[in-house]
C-alpha positions as CSV (number, residue, x, y, z in Angstrom):
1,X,-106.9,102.7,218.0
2,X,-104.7,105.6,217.1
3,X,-106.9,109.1,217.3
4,X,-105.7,112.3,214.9
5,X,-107.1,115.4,214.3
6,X,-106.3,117.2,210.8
7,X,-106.4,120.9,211.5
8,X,-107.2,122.5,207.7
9,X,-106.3,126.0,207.0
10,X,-110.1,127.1,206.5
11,X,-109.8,126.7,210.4
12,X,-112.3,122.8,209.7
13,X,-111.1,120.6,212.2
14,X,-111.5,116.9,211.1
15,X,-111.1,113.8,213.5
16,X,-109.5,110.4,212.2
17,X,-109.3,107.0,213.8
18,X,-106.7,104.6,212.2
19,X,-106.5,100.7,213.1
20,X,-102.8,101.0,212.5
21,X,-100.3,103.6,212.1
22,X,-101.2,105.8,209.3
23,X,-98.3,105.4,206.0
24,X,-96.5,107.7,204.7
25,X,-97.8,108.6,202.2
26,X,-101.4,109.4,203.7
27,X,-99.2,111.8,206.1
28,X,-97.9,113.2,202.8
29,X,-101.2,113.7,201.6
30,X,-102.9,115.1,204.6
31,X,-100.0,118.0,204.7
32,X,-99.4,118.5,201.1
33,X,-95.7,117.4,201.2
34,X,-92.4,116.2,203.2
35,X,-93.5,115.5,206.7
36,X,-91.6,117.0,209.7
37,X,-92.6,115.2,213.6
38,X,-93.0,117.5,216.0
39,X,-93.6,116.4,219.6
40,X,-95.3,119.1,221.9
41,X,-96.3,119.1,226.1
42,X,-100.1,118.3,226.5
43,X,-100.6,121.2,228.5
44,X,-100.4,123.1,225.7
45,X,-103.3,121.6,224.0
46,X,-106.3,123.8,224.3
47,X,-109.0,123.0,226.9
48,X,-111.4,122.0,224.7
49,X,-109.5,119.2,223.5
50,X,-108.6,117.9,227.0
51,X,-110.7,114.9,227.5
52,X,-109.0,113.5,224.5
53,X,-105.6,114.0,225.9
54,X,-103.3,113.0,228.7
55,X,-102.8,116.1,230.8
56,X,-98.8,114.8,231.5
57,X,-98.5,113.8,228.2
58,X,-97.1,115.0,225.2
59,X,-98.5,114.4,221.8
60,X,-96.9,114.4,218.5
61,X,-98.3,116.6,215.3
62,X,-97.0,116.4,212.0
63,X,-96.4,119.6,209.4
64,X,-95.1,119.8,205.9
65,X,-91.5,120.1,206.2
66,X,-91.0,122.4,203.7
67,X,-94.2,124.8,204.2
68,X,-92.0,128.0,205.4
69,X,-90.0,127.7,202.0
70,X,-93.7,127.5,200.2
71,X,-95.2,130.0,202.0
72,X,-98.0,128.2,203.1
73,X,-100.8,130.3,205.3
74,X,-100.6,130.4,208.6
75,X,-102.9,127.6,210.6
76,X,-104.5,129.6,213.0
77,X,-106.7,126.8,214.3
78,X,-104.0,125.0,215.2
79,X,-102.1,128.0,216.9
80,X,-105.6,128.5,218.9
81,X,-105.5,124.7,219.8
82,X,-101.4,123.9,220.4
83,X,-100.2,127.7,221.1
84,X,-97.6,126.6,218.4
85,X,-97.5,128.7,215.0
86,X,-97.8,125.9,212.0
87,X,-98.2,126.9,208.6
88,X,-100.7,124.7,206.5
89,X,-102.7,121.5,207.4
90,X,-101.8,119.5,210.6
91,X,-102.0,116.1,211.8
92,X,-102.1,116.4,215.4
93,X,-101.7,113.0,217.0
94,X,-103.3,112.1,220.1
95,X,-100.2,110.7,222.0
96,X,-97.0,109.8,220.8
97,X,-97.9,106.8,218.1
98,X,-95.5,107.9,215.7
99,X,-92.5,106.7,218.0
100,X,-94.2,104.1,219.4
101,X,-94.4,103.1,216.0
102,X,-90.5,103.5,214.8
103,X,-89.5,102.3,218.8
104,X,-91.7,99.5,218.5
């Protein structure tokens, strides 16, 4: 089971299960756009979200590509819960499935 959490702009936090890495174009659709991969140390995750994450870890969360050039708003529910500035909806993966996926 592969564990997400979509982090929406109006600061809702959704969790997602997925069988099977998610496609594409359901990452497309979840961020409005081009994805970009971002992977990020656990310990910045905030404490709230620990039990779901490794603390030596390091997680992957995905951001439209392009939302600086579209000036999407600033996810402040994400910065309160990676201590990283993303603008617009995030995928934050629990783990690193995405190259786990492409590595195989």
């Amino acid at each position: 089971m592969i564990t997400g959490f979509i982090f929406n702009v109006d600061g809702t936090v959704e969790e997602k299960d997925w069988r099977i890495f998610p496609e594409l174009e359901e990452m497309q659709s979840i961020v409005g756009g081009y994805i970009e991969r971002v992977t990020i140390s656990n310990s910045y995750i905030a404490d709230e979200m620990k039990d779901h994450f490794e603390p030596e870890g390091s997680s992957e969360v995905i951001v439209n590509e392009e939302g600086l050039i579209h000036d999407l708003k600033l996810n402040e529910k994400a910065l309160m819960m990676t201590g990283q500035r993303f603008v617009g909806p995030v995928l934050l993966f629990v783990g690193t499935p995405m190259k786990d996926n492409i590595d195989g």
